[in-house]
C-alpha positions as CSV (number, residue, x, y, z in Angstrom):
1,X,102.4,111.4,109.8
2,X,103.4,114.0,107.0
3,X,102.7,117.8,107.4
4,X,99.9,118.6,104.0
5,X,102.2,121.3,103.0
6,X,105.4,119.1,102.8
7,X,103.3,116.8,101.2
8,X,101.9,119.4,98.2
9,X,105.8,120.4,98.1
10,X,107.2,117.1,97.2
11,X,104.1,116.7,94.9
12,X,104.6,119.9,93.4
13,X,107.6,118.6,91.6
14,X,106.4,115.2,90.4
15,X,103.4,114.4,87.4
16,X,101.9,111.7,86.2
17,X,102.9,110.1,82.5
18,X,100.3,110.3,80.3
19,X,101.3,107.3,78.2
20,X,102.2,104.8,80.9
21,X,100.9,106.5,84.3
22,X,104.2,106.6,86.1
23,X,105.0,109.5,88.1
24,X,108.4,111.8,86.9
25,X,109.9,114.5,87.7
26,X,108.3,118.0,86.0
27,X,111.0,120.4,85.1
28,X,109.1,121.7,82.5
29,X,110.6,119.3,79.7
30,X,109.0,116.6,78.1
31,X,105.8,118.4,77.2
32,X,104.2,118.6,73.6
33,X,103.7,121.9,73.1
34,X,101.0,121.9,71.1
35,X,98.8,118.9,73.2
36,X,100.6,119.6,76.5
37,X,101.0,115.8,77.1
38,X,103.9,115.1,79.7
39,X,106.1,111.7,79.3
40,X,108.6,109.9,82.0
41,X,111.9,109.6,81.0
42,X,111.0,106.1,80.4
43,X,108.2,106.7,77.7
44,X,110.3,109.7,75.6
45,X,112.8,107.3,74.5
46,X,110.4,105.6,72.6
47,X,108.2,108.4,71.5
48,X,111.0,110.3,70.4
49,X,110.0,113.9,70.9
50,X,111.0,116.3,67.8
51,X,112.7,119.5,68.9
52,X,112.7,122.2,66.9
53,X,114.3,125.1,67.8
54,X,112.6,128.9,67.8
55,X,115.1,131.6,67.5
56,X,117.8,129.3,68.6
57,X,117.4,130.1,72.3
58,X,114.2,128.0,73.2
59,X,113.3,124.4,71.9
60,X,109.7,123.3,71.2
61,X,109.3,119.4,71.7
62,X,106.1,117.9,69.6
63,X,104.5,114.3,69.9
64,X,104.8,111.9,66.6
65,X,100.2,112.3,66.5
66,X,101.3,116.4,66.6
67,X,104.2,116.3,64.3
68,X,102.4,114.9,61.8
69,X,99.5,117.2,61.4
């Protein structure tokens, strides 16, 4: 029905929640930086991702387990 490489496309830009399953959209945010764990929009509201900011250009997001260590 689909074309495989339309299909890899579209899949290319979605990834799976690692707390809930759900599939999101990946830009890139929402990733631990130190565990690399991705969360849906739905799941960071209530993790609560801490930013801290490096050289006050980029932001680094950790998880509450990696925060805390």
């Amino acid at each position: 029905m689909f074309d495989k490489y339309l299909i890899r496309y579209i899949t290319e830009f979605l990834k799976s929640c690692t707390d809930c399953g759900v599939y999101d959209i990946f830009n890139g945010y929402h990733i631990c930086c130190v565990c690399k764990k991705f969360y849906c929009n739905k799941c960071i509201r209530k993790l609560h991702l801490d930013v801290c900011y490096l050289d006050r250009e980029t932001m680094a997001y950790y998880c509450d387990s990696c925060n805390e260590q």
